[in-house]
N, C-alpha and C positions, 0 to 999 in steps of 0.2 A: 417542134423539132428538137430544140432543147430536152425538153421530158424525153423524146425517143433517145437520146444521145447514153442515158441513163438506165436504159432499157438491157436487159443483162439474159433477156430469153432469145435460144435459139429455135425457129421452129421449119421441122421441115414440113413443108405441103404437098410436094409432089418429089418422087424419084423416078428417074426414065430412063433413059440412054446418056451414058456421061455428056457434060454440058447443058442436059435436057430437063434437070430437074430444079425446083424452087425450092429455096432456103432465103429464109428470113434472122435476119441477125440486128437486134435496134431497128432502126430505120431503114436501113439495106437491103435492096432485095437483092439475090445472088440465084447463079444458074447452075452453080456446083460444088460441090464439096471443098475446092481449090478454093476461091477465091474468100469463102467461109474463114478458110484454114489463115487466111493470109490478113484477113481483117482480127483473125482471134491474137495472132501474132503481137497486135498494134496495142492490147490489154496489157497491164502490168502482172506478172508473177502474183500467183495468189487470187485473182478475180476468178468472181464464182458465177455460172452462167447456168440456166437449165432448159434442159431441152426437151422439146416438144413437139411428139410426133405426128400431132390433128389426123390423126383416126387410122391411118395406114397399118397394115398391114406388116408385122412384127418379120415374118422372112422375109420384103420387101427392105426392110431400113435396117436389117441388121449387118451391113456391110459399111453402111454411112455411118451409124451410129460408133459401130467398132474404129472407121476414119476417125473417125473426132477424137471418140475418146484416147487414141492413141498419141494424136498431137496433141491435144489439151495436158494427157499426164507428162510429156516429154519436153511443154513448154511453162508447167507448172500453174497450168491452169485447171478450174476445178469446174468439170461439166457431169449436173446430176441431172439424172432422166425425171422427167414431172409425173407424179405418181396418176 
């Protein structure tokens, strides 16, 4: 639990109907982009996180992905996609 605490990837695994999708963050598992956004909040200024799409479908996650990235750039945080 420790090790996860240190854990700086976000990965989404499923996106559905708001509420309805899973995102993993650390240890966390979360049902939507909100509560994502709100754990990414709790990060200091400068932490660097990369995210990770597990297999999905590039027009499916490009509305999450653009979510993040906007709150990440706006709370100075640095989220790069995993090649």
């Amino acid at each position: 639990m420790i090790d996860a605490g240190d854990d700086t990837r976000i990965s989404i695994l499923r996106v559905d109907e708001p509420g309805d999708s899973l995102v993993r963050l650390a240890q966390y598992q979360l049902q939507s982009i909100s509560p994502l956004e709100e754990k990414l909040a709790q990060y200091p200024r400068g932490t660097a996180f990369t995210l990770h799409l597990e297999v999905l479908d590039s027009r499916i996650t490009a509305t999450p992905v653009s979510e993040i990235s906007t709150f990440a750039d706006s709370h100075g945080i640095v989220v790069k996609q995993a090649p």
